[in-house]
N, C-alpha and C positions, 0 to 999 in steps of 0.2 A: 564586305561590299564597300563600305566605306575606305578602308583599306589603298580596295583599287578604284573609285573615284579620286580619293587624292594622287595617287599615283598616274593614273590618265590626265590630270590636273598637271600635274609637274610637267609633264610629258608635250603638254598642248602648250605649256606658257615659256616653254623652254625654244619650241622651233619659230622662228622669224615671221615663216607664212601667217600663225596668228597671233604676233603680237598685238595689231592692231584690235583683239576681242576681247572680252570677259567671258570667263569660263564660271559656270554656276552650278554649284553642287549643293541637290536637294539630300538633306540626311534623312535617316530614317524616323525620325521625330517628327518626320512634316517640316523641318524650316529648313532655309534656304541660304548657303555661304556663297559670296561674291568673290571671283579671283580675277586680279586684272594682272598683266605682263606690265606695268608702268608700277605696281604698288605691291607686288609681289617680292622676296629677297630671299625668303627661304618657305620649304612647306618641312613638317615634320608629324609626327605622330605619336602622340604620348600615347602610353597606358591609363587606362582608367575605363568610368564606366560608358563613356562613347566611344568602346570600340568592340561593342557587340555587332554582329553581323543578323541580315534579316531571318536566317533562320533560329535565330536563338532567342528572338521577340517573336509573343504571342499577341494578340490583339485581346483585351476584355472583352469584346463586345461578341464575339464568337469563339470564346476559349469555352473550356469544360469546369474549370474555377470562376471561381467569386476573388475580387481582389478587395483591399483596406488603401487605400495610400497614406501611406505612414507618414512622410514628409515632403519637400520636391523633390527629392529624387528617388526613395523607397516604397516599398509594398510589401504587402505581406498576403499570404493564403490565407481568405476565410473559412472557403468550404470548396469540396468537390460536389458538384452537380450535377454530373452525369459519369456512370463506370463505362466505358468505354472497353479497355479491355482488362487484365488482369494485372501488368504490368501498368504502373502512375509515374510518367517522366512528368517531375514538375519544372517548369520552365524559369528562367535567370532571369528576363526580364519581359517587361508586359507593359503595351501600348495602351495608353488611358486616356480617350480623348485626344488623342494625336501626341502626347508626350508619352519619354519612353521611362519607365522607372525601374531600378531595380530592385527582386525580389528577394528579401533579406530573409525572411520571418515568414514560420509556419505559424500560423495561427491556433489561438488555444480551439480545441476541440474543432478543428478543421477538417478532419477525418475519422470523428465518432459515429460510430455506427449509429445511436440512437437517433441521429439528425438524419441520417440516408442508410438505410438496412443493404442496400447495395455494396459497399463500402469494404463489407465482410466478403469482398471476393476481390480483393485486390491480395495479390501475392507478394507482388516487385514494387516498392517505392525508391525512385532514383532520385536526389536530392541533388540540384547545383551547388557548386562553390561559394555560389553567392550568402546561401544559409545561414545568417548570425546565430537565428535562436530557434529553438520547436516547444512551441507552449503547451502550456498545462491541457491534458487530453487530448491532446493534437492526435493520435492514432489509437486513442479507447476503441477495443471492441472491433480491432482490425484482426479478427479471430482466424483467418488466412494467411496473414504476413508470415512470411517466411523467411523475409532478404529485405534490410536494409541496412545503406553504407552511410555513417555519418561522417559528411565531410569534413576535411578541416578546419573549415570556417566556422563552427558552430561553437558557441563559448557557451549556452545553457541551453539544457533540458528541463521544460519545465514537470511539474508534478506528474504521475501519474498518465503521461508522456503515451510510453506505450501498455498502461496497463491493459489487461485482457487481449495483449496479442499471442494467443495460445500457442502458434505455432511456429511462432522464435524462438530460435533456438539457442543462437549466439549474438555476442555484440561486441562491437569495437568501438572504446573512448578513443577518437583521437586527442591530438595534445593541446587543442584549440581548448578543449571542454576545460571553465572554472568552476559550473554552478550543476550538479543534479538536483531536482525536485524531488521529495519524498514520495513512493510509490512509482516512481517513475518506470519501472520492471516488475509491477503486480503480475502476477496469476500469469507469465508470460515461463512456457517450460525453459528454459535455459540452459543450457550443458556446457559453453564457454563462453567466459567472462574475459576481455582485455583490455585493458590500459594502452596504450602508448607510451613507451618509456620513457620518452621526452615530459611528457603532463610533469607537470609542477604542484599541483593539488590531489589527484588522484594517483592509484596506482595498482597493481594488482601482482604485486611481489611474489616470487617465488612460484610464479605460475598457477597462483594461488587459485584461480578458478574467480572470482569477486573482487569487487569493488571496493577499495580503501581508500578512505579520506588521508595524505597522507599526513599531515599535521598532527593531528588526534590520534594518531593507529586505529581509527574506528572504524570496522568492516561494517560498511552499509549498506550495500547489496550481494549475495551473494547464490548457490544453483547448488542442485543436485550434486555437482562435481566436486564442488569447493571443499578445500582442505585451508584449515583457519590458520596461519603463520603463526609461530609462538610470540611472535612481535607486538599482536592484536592487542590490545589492552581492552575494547570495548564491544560488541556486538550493535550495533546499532537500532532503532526502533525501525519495525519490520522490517528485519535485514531478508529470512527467510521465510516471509509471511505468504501461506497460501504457495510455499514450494511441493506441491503432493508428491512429486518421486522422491524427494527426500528421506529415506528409513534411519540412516545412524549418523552422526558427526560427533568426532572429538573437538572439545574445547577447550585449549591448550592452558597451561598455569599461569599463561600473561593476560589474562582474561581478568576483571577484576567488576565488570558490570554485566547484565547481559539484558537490553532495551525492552522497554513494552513493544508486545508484540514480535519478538523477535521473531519466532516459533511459530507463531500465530496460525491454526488451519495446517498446520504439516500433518493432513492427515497420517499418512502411513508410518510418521516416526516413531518406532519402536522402543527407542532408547536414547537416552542422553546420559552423560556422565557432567554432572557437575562439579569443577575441581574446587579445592577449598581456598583457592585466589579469589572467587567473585563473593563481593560484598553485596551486592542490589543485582534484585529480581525485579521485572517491571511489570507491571500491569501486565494484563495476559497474556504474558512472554511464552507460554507454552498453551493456551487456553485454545480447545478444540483440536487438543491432539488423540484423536479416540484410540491409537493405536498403543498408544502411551501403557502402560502397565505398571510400570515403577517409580519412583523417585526419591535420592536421598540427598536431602538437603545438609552441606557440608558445615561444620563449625563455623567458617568468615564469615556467613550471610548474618545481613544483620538487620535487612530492611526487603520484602517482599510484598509486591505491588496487590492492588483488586485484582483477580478472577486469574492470578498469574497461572495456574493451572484447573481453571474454571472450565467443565463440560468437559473435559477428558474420561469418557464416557466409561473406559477399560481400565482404570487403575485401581489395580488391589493392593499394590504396597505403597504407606507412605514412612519414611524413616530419615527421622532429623538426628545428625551426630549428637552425640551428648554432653560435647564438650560447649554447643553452639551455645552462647547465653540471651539469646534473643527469644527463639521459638526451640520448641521438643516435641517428642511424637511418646510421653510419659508412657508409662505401662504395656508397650509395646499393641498400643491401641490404635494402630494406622492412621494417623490424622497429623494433621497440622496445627499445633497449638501457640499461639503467644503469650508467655511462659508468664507475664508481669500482670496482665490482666483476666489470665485462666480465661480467655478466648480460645474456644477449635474457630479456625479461619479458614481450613479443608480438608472435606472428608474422603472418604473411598465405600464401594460396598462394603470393603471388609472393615469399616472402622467400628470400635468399641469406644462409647463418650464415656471416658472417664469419670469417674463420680465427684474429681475435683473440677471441672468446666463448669464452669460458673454462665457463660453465653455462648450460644452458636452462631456464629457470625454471617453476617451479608454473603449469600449467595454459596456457603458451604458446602454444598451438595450439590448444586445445582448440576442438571441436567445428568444425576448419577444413576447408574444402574442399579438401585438401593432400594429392597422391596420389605425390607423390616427394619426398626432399629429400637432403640431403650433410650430413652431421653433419662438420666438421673434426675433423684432430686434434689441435687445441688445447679443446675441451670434454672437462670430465673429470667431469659431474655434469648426468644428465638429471633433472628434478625431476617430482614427484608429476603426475600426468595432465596429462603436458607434451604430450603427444600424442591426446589420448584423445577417442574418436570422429572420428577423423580416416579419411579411405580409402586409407591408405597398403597399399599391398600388396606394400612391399617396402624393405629399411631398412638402410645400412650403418652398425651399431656399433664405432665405431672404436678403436683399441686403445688410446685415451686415455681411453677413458671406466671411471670406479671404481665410481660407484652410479647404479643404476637407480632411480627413486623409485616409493613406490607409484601403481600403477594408471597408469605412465607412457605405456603402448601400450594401454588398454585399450579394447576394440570397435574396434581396424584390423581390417584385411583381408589383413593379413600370411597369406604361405602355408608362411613356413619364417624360421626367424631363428637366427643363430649369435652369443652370446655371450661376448665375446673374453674373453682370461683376465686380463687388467686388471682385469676387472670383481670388487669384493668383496664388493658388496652390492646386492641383487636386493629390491625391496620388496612386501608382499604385493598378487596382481593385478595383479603389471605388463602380463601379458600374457592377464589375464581378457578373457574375452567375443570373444576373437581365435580365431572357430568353424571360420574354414577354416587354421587355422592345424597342419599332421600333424608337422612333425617341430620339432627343436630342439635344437640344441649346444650344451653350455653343457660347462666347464673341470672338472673333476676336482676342484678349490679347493671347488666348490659344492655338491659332493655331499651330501645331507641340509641341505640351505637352502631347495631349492627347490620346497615343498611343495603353496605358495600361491601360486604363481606364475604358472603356467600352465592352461590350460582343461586338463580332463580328459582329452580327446579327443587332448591331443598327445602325440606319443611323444619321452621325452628321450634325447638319446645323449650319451652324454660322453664327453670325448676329454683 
């Protein structure tokens, strides 16, 4: 529009019959330029941002968004307000009070479903050119989304961007992108992953399937599809966290870490192969993978994180090489032991506590399919829900053992438990949520300790 008002301009101050007038051109801002044939020498027309046409401005005051103005000349999406249809053209620029600004910046959590449950029926988001950045949650819980194009103008993605867009399937970095946000692709199905080969920071080599930082070689997002480069050196923290069609990946010998969380929630991964390049296991890089059955932890490992395969509901084998000097799995006793302090740090149903485990660690068991077991008495310290949510329904504490840690039996199925008077220290909820649980002995030493300890329902005796 402006365009051809200046053009009509040129046109009018160029013929004789109106030189004697001033030509006035109202822009689309509301203000008003003065052209006279006595002060006029040239007209021309830059690029920038006054040379949007009336259709490509929306008005705030009867759009379907919420705008922020960011500075005098930008804006940004706060929210969508009303789902109109299925498809969300978001608009370039937007009239605010008679001025025009442009919209750079999706707004964090602009299109979280928890703010507008509408929002879950948008399928098509079309982004302008104009798009610097899309903040953290900007499309949570767009469990619809099917298709979106990120333009080349966009240099970050913030956190967890588009987690819970379930039905994305692919994605394309263009080469604009410096910054991804951690979780930026949660719980979103994926099947392809691409880079732009131009990108300077990222990259997804060999048609890898995921996303590589490329500085670091650290794959930190990656899909069902993804085949790891031998290049990788690192897995990153929840690279495949919460990928559920994921069943098998190899992980190549240039591997040398592999992040908390990496694994995380893969339910249906079957299997993993750990090569004996990776020295560090992260926090629970594997943790809720029920479908998990095996694992053998290779000699290089030399350092594995809390819960790194915590609640893996299905694992009956666990086998540490022999050569590892860090942790071993002694007497072909299924667990996971750190070798220096005679800790088990995770167990299996099938595991057997060696008679030399001196403690059972923080969360060992947790949430195992474990319905009996032999505590030795060489253990003198069961640690915080070493047990917890397991179906044990029946438990010898042996008279080796000093403290109970909190929450260490909590939700068994225990129907009666005694106590032994070794024991000095009981931590609160050891035996919360244990409902069929009626009676309980505990030593005379503990009288007035045991306040927090037990479900309500139990009756204590002491002897």
């Amino acid at each position: 529009m402006r365009k051809f008002l200046l053009s009509l301009c040129v046109a009018l101050l160029s013929c004789a019959t109106f030189a004697q007038y001033n030509v006035i051109v109202e822009l689309i801002d509301g203000t008003e330029v003065r052209y006279s044939a006595k002060n006029v020498k040239n007209i021309r027309i830059e690029k920038g941002d006054s040379t949007q046409t009336d259709e490509e401005v929306v008005d705030a005051a009867t759009s379907d968004f919420t705008f922020f103005i960011l500075n005098d000349k930008e804006a940004e999406v706060i929210s969508l307000d009303f789902v109109a249809a299925t498809v969300v053209n978001v608009p370039a620029y937007v009239r605010i009070s008679g001025k025009v600004y442009t919209v750079t910046s999706i707004g964090s959590g602009s299109f979280d479903y928890s703010y507008n449950p509408d929002l879950t029926k948008i399928k098509k988001v079309v982004l302008p050119n104009t798009i610097k950045s899309i903040g953290e949650y900007a499309f949570k819980g767009c469990t619809s989304l099917t298709s979106i194009e990120i333009p080349n103008s966009v240099t970050e993605i913030g956190e967890h961007a588009f987690d819970e867009c379930h039905k994305l399937t692919s994605i394309v970095i263009p080469n604009s992108v410096t910054e991804i946000g951690s979780g930026a692709f949660y719980e979103c199905n994926l099947t392809s992953i691409v880079v732009d080969k131009d990108n300077k920071v990222y990259d997804s080599r060999e048609n890898c399937n995921a996303l590589i930082e490329t500085a670091s070689n650290t794959l930190i997002y990656g899909c069902q599809n993804t085949v790891i480069p031998n290049s990788v050196t690192e897995i990153g923290e929840y690279a495949f966290y919460e990928c559920y069609n994921l069943t098998s990946i190899n992980i190549p010998n240039s591997v040398t870490e592999i992040g908390s969380g990496a694994f995380g929630y893969c339910h249906d991964l079957t299997s993993i192969n750990i090569p004996n390049s990776v020295t560090e296991i992260g926090s629970g890089a594997f943790a809720w993978c029920e479908s998990l059955t095996s694992i053998v932890i290779p000699s290089s490992v030399t350092e594995i994180g809390k819960r790194a395969f915590g609640s893996c509901t299905h694992l009956t084998s666990i086998v540490v090489d022999k050569d590892n000097k860090v942790y071993d799995s002694r007497e072909n006793c299924n667990a996971l032991i750190e070798t220096a302090s005679n800790t088990l740090i995770y167990g299996c149903q099938n595991t057997v506590i060696p008679n030399s485990v001196t403690e059972i660690g923080n969360e060992a068991f947790s949430n195992c399919n474990l319905t009996s077991i032999n505590i030795p008495n060489s253990v003198t310290e069961i640690g915080e829900y070493a047990f917890f949510a397991c179906n044990l329904t029946s438990i010898n504490i042996t008279n080796s053992v000093t403290v109970i840690g909190d929450g260490a039996f909590y939700y068994c199925n225990l129907t009666s438990i005694e106590i032994p008077k070794s024991v000095t220290e009981i931590g609160d909820g050891a035996f919360y949520g244990c409902y069929n649980l009626k009676t309980a002995r505990v030593p005379e030493s503990l009288r007035g300790k045991v306040g927090n300890v037990f479900p309500s329902t139990c009756e204590i005796e002491y002897y």
